[in-house]
N, C-alpha and C positions, 0 to 999 in steps of 0.2 A: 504494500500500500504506500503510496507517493507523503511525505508528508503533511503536505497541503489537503488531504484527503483522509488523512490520520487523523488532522488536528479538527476538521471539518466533524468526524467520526465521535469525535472525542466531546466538541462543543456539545453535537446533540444528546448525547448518551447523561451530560452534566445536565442540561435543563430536563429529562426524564427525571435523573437521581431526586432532583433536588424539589422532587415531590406534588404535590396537588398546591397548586395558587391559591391565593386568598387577594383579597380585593386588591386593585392594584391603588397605589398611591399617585398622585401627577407631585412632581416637585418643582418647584422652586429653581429660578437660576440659581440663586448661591447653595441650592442642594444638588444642584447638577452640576457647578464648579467642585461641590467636596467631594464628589462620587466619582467625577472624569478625570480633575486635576493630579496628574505624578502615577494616575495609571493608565491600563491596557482595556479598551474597550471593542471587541472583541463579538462578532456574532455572522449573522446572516441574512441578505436582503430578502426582505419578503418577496413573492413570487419566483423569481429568479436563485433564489438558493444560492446566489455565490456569495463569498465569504469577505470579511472585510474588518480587518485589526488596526487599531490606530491607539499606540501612544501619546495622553494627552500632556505634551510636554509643560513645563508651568511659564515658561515666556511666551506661549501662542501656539506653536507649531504642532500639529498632527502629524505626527511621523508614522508608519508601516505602511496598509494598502488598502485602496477597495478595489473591490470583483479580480483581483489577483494582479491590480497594476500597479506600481509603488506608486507611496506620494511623494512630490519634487516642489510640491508648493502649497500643502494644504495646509491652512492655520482655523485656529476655532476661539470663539468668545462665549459667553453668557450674556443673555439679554435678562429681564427682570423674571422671564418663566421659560426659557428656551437656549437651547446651545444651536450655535451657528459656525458654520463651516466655511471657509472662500479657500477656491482654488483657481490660482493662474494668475497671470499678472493685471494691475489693478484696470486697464482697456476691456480687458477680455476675462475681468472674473467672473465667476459664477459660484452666487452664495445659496447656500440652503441651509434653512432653521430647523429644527425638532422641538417638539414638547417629550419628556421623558416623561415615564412612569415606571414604577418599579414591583415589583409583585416577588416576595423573596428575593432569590436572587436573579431571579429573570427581568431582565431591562427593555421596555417596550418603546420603540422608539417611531413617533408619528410626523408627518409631514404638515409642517404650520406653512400657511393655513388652512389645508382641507381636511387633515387630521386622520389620514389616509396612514395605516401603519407601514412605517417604511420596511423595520425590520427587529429583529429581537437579538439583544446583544446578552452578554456578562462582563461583568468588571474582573480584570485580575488585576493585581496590586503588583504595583513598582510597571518594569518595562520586560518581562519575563524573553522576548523575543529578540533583548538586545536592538529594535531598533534606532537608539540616538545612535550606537555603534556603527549601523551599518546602510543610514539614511544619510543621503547628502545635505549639505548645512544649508538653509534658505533664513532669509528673516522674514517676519512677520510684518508688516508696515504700519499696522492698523487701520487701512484703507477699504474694509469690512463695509462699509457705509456709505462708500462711493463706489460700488460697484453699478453698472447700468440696471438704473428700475429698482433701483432700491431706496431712495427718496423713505418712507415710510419707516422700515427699518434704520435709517440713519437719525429719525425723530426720537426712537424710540429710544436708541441707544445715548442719545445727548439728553434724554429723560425730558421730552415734550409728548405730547397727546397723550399721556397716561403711560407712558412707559417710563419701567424706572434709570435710576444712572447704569452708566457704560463699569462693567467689569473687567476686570484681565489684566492683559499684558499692554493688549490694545490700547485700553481707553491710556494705560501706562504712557504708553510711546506716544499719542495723541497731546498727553498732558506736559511731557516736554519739550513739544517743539514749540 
């Protein structure tokens, strides 16, 4: 068995163990920063079943893969109820948000705003897969907010129309220039 297909084996076999669900929880950005930040977030796109592991580093950057391709530029933030993702450079990014839910330890991860589940992860703690080691180095810029058609999302994040303040590393590097 390929190890990509081990680990794939192994994810599922974890959310069987780990028993019958009970209601699920929605969290909180700053509960979806304590949950993703310094670790391994870890699962499988709904429909498509391919696989998709991302170290969420603590200065912005998502480091490992999705559907089996590395990332070479993906960073992520907290918004006041949702983690967001940009990949590419700041012309040509392309952000997607989540709302989390958690049910044990199975992590439901839906598509804001249609709320369309994307896919069901697990947290593993630390970086187990060594990706800082073996990701190339990219910065994050904080440019989350100026991606094209994201106007709304940039309100929410400078905590206008009822969204609250910008979290992370982001709003960080944002705050000293």
């Amino acid at each position: 068995m390929r190890p990509a297909a081990f680990r794939i084996a192994a994810f599922a076999l974890g959310l069987l163990a780990a028993g019958p669900a009970g209601a699920a929880e929605r969290l909180t950005g700053p509960q979806i920063r304590q949950a993703f930040e310094g670790n391994t977030v870890t699962g499988l796109y709904s429909g498509s079943n391919l696989p998709f592991s991302e170290y969420h580093h603590r200065d912005g950057r998502a480091l490992g893969h999705n559907r089996n391709l590395p990332n070479t530029d993906a960073c992520w933030t907290t918004t006041e109820d949702a983690v967001c993702y940009y990949y590419g450079p700041h012309d040509k990014r392309r952000t997607y948000c989540f709302t989390i839910e958690t049910s044990g330890a199975l992590y439901v991860i839906r598509s804001r705003p249609s709320g369309r589940i994307n896919g069901l992860a697990r947290i593993e703690p630390g970086d187990p897969h060594d990706f800082v080691k073996t990701s190339e180095n990219w910065f994050c810029d904080g440019l989350i907010s100026r991606a094209p058609g994201r106007g709304k999302l940039a309100g929410m994040l400078r905590g206008e129309a009822g969204g609250g303040p910008h979290q992370g590393a982001a709003a960080t590097q944002d705050a000293r220039r």
